[in-house]
N, C-alpha and C positions, 0 to 999 in steps of 0.2 A: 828569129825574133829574140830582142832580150830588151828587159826592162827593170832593168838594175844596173846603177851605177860600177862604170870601173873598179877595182883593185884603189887607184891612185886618187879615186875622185870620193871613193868609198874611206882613205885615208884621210882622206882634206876634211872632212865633213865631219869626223869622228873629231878631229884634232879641235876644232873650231866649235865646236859641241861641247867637246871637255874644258876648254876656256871659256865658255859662255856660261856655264853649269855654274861655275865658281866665281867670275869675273862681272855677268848681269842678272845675278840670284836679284829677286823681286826688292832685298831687303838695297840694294846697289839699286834697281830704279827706282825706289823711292826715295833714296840719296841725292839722285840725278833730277828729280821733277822742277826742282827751281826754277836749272835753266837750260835740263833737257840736254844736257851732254857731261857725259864722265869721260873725264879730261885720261882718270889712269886706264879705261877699257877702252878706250880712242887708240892710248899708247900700244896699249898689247894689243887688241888687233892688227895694229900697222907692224910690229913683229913678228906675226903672224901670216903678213903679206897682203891683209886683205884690201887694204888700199891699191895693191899694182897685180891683181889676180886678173884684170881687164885689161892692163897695159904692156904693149909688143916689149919682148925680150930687147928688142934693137933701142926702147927707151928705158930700158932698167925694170921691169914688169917681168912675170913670172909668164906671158901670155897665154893664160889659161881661157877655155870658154865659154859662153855664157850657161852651160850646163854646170860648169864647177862652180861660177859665181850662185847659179841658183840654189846650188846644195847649201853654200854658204847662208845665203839670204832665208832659209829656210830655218835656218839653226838661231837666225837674226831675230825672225819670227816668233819662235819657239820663244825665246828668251826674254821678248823686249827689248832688246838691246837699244843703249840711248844714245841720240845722233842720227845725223844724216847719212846712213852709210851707203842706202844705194845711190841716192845722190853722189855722193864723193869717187865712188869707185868708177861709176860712168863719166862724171865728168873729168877726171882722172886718165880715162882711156882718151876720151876728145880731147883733152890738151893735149896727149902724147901723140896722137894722129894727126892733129888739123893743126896743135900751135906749134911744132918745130922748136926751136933755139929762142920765140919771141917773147915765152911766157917768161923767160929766165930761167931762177932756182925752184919756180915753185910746186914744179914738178917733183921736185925732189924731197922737198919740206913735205908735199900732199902724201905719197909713199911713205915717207916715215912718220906719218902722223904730227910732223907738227904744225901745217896747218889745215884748215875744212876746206874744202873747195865745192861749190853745191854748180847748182842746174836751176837756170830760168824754162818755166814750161813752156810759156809761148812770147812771139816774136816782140821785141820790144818795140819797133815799127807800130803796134797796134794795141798793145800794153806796156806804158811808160810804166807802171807801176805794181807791181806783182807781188804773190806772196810767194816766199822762198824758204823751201823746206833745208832748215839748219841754218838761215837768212841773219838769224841772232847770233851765231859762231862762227859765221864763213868770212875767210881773210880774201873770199874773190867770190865770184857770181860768172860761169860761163853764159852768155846767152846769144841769140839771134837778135838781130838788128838789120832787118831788111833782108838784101843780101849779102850780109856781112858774120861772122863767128867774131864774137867781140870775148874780152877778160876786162870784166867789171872788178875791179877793186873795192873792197868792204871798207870805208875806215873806222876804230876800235868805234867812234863815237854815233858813227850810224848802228851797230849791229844791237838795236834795243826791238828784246821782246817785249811780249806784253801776256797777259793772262790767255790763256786759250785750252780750247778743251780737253786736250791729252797732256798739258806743262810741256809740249815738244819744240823746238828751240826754232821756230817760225821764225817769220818777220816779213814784213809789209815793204818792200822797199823801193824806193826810184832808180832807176836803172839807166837813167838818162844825164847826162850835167856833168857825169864825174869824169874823170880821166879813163882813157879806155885802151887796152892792148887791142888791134884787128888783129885776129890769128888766122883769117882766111876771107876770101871773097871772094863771089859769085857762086853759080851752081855746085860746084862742088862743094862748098863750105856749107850749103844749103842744106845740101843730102847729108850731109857726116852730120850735124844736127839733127835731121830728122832721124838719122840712125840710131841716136843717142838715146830720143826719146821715145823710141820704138823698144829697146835695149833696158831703161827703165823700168817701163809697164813689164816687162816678163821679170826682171830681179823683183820688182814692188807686188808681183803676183808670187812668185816662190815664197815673202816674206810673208804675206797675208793668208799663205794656205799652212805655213806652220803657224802662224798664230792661232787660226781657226783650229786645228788637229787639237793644237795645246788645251785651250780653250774647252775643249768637247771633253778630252782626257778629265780635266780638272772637275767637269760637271758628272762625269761619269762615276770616277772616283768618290766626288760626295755624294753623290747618288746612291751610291754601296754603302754608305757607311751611316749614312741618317736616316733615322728611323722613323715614324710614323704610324699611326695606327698600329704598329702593332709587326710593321715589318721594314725593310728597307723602301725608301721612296725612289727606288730606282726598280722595284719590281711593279709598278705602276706604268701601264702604257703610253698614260696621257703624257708621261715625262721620258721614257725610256724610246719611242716611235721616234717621237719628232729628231731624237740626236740620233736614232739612227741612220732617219732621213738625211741628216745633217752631215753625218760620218760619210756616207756616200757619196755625197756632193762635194765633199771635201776632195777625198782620193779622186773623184773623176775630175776637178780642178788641176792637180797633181799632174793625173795623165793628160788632160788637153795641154796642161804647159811643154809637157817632154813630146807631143806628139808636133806641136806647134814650133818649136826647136828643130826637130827633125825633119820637117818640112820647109823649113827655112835654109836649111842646109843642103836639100833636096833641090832647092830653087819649083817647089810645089808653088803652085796657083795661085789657092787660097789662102798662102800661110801669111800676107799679111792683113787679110780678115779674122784668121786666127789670132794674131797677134789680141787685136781690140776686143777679141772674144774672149781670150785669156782672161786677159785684162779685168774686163766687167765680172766676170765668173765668178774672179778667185776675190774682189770688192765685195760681192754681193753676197758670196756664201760666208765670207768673214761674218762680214756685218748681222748676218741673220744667225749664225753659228754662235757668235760671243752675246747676244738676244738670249738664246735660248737657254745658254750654259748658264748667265746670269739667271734667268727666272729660276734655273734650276735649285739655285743656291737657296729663293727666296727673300728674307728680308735680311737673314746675312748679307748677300751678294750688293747688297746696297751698302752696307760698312766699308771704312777703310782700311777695315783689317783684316779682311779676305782680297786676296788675289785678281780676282774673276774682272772686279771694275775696272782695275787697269787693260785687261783685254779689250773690252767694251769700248771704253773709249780709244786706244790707238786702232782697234778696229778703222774706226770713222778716219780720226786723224791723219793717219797716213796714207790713203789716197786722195780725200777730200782735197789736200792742196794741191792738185792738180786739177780738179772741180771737180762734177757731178760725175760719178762713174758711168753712168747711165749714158751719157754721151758718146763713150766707146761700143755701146750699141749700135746706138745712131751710126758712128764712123765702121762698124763691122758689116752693116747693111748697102753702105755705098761701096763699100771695100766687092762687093758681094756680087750685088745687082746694080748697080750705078755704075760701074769701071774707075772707081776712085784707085788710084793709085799709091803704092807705099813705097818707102825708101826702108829695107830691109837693112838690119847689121850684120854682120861676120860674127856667127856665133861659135866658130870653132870645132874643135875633133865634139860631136855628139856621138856618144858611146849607144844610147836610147834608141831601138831599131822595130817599127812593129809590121815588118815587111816578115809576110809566112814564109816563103821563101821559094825558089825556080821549081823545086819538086812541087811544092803546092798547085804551084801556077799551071802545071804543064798537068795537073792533074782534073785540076779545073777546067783546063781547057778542053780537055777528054769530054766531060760529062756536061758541056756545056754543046759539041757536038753529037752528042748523043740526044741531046732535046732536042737542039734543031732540026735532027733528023727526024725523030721519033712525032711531034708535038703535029699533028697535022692542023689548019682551019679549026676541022671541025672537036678537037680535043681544047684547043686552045679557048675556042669558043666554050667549054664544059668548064674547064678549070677553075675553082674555086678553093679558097682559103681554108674551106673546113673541110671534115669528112664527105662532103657532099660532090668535092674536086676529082676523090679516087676513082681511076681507070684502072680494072684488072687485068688490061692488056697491057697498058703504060708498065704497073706494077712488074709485071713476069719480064717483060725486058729489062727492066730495072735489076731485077736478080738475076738473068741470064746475064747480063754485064757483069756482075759482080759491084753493083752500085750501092743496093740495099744493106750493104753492112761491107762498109768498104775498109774498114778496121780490122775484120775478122781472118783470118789466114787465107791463101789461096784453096786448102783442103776442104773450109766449111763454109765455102761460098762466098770468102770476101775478097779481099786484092790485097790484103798488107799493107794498106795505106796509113801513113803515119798521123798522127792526131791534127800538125797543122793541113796538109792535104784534105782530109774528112772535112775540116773548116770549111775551107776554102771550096769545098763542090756543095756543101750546104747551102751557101750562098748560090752559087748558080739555080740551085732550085728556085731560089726565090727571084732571081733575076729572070726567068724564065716563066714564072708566076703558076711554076706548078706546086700541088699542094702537097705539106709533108708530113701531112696530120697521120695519116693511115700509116705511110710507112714509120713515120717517128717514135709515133706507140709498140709499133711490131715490132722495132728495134729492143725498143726496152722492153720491152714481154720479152724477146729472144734472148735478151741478155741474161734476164733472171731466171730463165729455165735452161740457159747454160752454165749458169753457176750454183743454181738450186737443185736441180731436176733429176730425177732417175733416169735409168739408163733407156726404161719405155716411152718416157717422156720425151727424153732427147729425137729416140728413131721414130715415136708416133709422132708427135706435132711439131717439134723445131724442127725436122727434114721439110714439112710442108713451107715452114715460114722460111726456109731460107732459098727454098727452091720458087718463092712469090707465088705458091697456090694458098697462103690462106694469110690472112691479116687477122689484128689482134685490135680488144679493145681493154677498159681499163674499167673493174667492178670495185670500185674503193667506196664512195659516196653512199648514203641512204639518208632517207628521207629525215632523219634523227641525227643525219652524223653526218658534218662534212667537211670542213677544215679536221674536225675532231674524228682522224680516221679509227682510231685504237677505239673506238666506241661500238664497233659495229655492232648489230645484230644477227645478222645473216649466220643460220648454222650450218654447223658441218657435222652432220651425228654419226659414229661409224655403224655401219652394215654391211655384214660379212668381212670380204676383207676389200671392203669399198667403201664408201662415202655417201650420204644421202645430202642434197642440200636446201634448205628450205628458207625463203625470206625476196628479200627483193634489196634493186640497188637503184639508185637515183644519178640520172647525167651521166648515163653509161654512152657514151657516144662514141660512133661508129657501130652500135649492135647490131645495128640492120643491118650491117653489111659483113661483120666479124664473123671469124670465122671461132674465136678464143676467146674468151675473154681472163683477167689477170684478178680472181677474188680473193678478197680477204673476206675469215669468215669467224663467228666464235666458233671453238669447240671443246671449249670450260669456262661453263659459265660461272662456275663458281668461282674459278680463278680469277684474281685481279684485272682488270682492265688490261694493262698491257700484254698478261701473262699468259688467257686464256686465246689467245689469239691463230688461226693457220694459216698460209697462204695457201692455194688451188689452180691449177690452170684448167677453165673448165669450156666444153664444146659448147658453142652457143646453140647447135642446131639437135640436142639432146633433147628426149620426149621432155614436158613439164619446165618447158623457160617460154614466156611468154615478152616478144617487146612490145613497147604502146611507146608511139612518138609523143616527143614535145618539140615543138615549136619557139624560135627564138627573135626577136625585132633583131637579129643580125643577119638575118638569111640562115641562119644554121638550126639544122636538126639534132637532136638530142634524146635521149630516151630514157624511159624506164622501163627495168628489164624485174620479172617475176620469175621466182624459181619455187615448185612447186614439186617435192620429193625428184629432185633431177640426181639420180644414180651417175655418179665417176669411178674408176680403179683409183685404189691407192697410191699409184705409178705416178697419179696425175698431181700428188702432195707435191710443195714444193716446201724442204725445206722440214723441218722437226715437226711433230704433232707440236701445238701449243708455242711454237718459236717463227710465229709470225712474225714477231717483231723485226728479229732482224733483217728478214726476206724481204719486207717492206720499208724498213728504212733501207736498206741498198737502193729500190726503187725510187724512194722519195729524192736519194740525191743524186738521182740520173735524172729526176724532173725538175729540180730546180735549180737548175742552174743554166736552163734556155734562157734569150732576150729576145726582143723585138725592135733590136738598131736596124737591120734591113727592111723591113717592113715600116719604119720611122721615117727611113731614106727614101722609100719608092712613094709614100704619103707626101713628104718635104716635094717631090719633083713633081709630081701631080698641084701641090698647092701653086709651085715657079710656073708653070703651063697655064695654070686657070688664073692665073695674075697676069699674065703677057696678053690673055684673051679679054677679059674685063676691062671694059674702060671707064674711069670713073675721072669725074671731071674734065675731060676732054683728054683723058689723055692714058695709057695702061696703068693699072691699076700697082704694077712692078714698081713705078717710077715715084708714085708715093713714098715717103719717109716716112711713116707708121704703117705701109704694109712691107718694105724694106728691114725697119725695126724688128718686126714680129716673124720675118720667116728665118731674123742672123738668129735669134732666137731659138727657132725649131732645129735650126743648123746645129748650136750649141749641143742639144738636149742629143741630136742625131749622131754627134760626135761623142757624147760622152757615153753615151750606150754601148757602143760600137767599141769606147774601148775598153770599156767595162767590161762586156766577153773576149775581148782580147789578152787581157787579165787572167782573167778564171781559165783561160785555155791555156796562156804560159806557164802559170802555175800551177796546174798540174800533168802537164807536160812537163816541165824540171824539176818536180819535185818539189814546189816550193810553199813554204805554209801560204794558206789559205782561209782565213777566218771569215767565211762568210761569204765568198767573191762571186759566187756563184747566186744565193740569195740577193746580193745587191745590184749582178746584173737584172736580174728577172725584175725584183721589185721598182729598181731604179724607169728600167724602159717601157713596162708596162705601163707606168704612174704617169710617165709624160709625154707616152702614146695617148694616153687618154687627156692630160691636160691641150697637149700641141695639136689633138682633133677637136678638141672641141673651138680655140683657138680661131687654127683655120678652117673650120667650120662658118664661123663669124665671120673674118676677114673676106673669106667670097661669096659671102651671102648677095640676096638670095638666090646664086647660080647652085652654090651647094647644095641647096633642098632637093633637087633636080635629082632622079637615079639611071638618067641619059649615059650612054656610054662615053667613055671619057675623064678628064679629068673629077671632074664634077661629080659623076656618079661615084669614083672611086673615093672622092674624100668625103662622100656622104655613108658610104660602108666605114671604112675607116673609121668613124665616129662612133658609126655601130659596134663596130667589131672590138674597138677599144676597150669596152666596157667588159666583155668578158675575160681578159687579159689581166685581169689586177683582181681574179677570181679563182680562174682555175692555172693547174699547176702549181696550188700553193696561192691562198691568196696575199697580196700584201702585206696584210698585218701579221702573219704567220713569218714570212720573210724579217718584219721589221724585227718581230722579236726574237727572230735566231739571228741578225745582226748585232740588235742590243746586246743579246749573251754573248757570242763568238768572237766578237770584234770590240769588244769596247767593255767586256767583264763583265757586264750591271747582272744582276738575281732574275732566273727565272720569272717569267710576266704569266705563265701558264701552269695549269692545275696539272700537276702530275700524275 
């Protein structure tokens, strides 16, 4: 796997960044707003190559691919840069491809920047009159015309703009009457068109996701620095949440582009339903992105002497004239479930790989026959999502394999499996739909009393946990404290040279069945909150611990467990007297950094099943264009999770900073688990209400289940605001 640009591609983007920094400074576009093009940054770009980074070396092009143009387009973003650039670069490659010798020179002029050459979006056969982005500066117009690739020529006297929302060099024009070069006809002229503007929408989404980033930066940064009652108004959630939301959505636009690239180049399935999903994505996260950064500003952000507005508006502006984004929904839903077809581009060497790799696969495939073997009827039939799924015979095989901690050395019970590997058999649990709640928790209990634990500890209870005779639960919660774990009350009083512990804890799930459970406790109460703190690994089956179930509307059991003078050895401290803290933040970021993409996908396939079985209006309910709409949708949301954890696992697999990846997989998939069930919930109503086995019943759990996902593990907002700090700078949102 790697997901980072080349050496060479990593050069291109800095070069063009550092020209843009200097060459489209805000104080240059608003020089440019008249008529929406800077005639001396047109020049230096074309110096720069960016006009022939799309055009084959065999016509004077650098033939770079649509990864390098996207890095480009992204810096384009960032900067506002003025002009039609993706425009010209694309149609730029189409003349160098479909027109030959017929265009003339102006191939040549387009590459050194002395003239604009743009792109009509749709066929002129059925729109004589279109608006064309850079329509006011372009000395040509490629378009379709039936089936024909025509070269429209501009004359100086046609190319008049007019007022429009961004000042961006539009124009309204007729595309029909004038004199016309045919650079191709028939199907193949067809398809190198439709490639083109296939080819667009991904440079016009690279360009829309750094504006967005920018945008967020700029809200973030005055977030920090304005004050407000009394502190920064960036330590205020109502304004720090939402960009974090924002930040997220952003990067996973980011990654569906490189993922979407990649799969283009793979000759994959769906990549040109990806395509129109990009598309709308990176439209729509703009658009709401430079929303929010503006409110952030307030009633500066309305001046023209802050920055921010110009985002806001070429937000809109630059997709808007290709129309409603919203309709590359529509087009990603037929792409999807209709068998619409796409005319893909040649995007070139993509560097972008998020394939785990043959070791992974082969390892997965291990422990994928190891269910099939293991999984009889009657377990499969048991199998559930929560606590409630655990088999302690499943379990013991699962350790006798060396499955249960497949990371850890061959000597303590695991296989040496490297972290993409471990990934990639995680998934087969889920494919398999067996539950990984009992063993997920043991794992991390195991892990902290391998790196906490005395040496009685290690040979008393981690030999049991790794041999699968005893499972673990998690004591954090109390009835007074639950996002807010450093609060607990639960003491730890010493006696003799043991422990007494006395209190109780809230949503200890799996008790009934644990053999461990993983407590935080006070044991200085006069010490500061965070200070007075110990971790404990304590026997649940010790005289004076009492559980009492709770009951969940998701099918799930939960408890509350009482400790009433429950006697431990000191063996069982994890960790400093009073230096809970650290013991437990180690634990907190072994938990949050789970998602719920595969569980989003096996929800998505259930929704495609009980849509092919539904007939509404005479006809599957599949075949609907608003239940089409809403499941490219869930698609969307299932791909960006997916590689949200794909993220968080590269990067700390290579060492790579990581500001949060792990917090914005969780909070991202759990948030649109619960939007995308409730969703389709609606959509196959009333088959959904049903808890019938099957489709239906699973995406009526699902709905259930959702809800406690954007809870425990760190709820949401907890997430949001370790994004806002980690990832975007803003102050502290929480009471230290």
């Amino acid at each position: 796997m790697n997901l980072e640009l080349s050496a060479d591609q990593e050069a291109l983007r800095e070069a063009f960044a550092r020209f843009l920094n200097e060459e489209s400074s805000m104080a240059r576009v608003r020089a440019a707003l008249p008529s929406g093009l800077d005639e001396a940054l047109w020049a230096g770009l074309a110096d720069l190559g960016a006009f022939s980074v799309r055009v084959p070396e065999s016509a004077g092009g650098l033939g770079l691919g649509v990864l390098d143009a996207a890095a480009l387009m992204e810096e384009v973003g960032r900067t506002l840069a003025s002009g039609p650039i993706a425009e010209t670069m694309v149609a730029a490659r189409l003349l160098a491809v479909a027109g030959g010798d017929r265009a003339g020179d102006l191939l040549e002029k387009v590459i050194a920047g002395q003239s604009v050459l743009s792109l009509a979006f749709h066929d002129v056969a059925e729109q004589p009159v279109q608006w064309i982005a850079g329509g006011a500066v372009a000395a040509a117009v490629i378009a379709r015309d039936g089936d024909q690739l025509v070269l429209v020529p501009i004359p100086e006297r046609d190319r008049k703009g007019e007022a429009n929302l961004a000042s961006t060099p539009i124009a309204e024009l007729r595309l029909t009457g004038a004199e016309r070069t045919v650079l191709a006809v028939g199907p193949e002229a067809v398809t190198a068109f439709a490639q083109a503007i296939e080819e667009w929408q991904l440079l016009m989404s690279a360009a829309l996701n750094g504006l967005a980033r920018e945008s967020i930066r700029l809200a973030a940064a005055y977030a920090t620095e304005r004050v407000q009652f009394g502190q920064p108004i960036g330590a205020y959630q109502a304004l720090s949440h939402p960009l974090a939301d924002l930040i997220t959505e952003v990067d996973g636009g980011k990654l569906l582009l490189w993922q979407t690239l990649r799969n283009i180049a793979d000759d994959a399935p769906r990549a040109g339903a990806e395509v129109a999903l990009t598309y709308w994505w990176n439209a729509d996260t703009a658009s709401r992105a430079v929303l929010q950064s503006l409110q952030t500003f307030g009633g500066y952000g309305l001046t023209t002497e802050y920055d921010i507005h110009l985002y806001d508006l070429r937000a809109k502006a630059w997709p808007l004239v290709f129309g409603d984004p919203t309709r590359q929904l529509d087009e990603a839903g037929r792409r999807l479930y209709a068998g619409e077809a796409a005319s893909l581009p040649d995007v070139g060497e993509v560097s972008i790989d998020f394939d785990l790799g043959e070791e992974a696969r082969a390892f997965a495939a291990e422990v994928d026959a190891f269910f099939k073997a293991t999984l009889t009827p009657e377990l499969k039939a048991k199998a559930h999502y929560s606590w409630d799924g655990h088999d302690p015979g499943v379990h013991k095989k699962l350790a006798e394999a060396g499955y249960l901690f497949p990371s850890w050395p061959k000597a303590l019970g695991g296989r040496d499996a490297p972290p993409y590997a471990v990934s990639a058999a995680r998934e087969v649990w889920e494919e398999n739909g067996w539950s990984g709640h009992a063993a997920g928790v043991t794992q991390m209990v195991a892990a902290i009393i391998r790196a906490f634990g005395s040496d009685e500890a290690k040979a008393e209870v981690l030999s049991k946990i790794v041999a699968g005779e005893a499972v673990c639960s998690l004591g954090y919660s109390e009835p007074g404290s639950g996002s807010d774990v450093f609060a607990a009350q639960t003491k730890a009083t010493p006696v003799g040279d043991g422990w007494r512990i006395d209190g109780q804890k809230m949503f200890t799930s799996g008790a009934n069945i644990a053999d461990y459970v993983l407590m935080l406790t006070r044991t200085n109460p006069d010490a500061p909150k965070h200070k007075g703190l110990t971790m404990f690994i304590v026997p649940l089956k010790a005289p004076g611990i009492e559980v009492q179930p709770v009951f969940t509307f998701q099918d799930e059991r939960t408890n509350i467990t009482y400790y009433d003078g429950v006697k431990i050895p000191d063996s069982y401290r994890l960790g400093e007297v009073d230096g809970g803290v650290k013991v437990m933040s180690a634990a907190l970021e072994l938990e949050h950094g789970g998602g719920f993409g595969k569980t989003q996908a096996h929800m998505l396939r259930a929704a495609e099943a009980l849509c092919r079985e539904i007939v509404f209006q005479g006809r599957p309910l599949i075949e609907d264009a608003s239940a089409q709409r809403r499941l490219a949708r869930t698609y969307a949301n299932v791909q960006v999770s997916l590689l949200l954890g794909l993220r968080a696992l590269w990067a700390g697999v290579e060492k790579k900073p990581s500001p949060a990846y792990g917090p914005m997989t969780k909070m991202y998939s759990s948030e649109k688990f619960m939007s995308d069930a409730s969703d389709l919930l609606d959509l196959t109503a009333p088959h959904s209400l049903s808890k019938r086995d099957g489709p239906a019943g699973y995406l009526n759990l699902c709905y259930r289940h959702a809800h406690g996902t954007r809870i425990y593990g760190g709820t949401s907002q907890v997430h949001r605001s370790m994004i806002a700090e980690r990832n975007l700078g803003l102050p502290r949102s929480r009471a230290k």
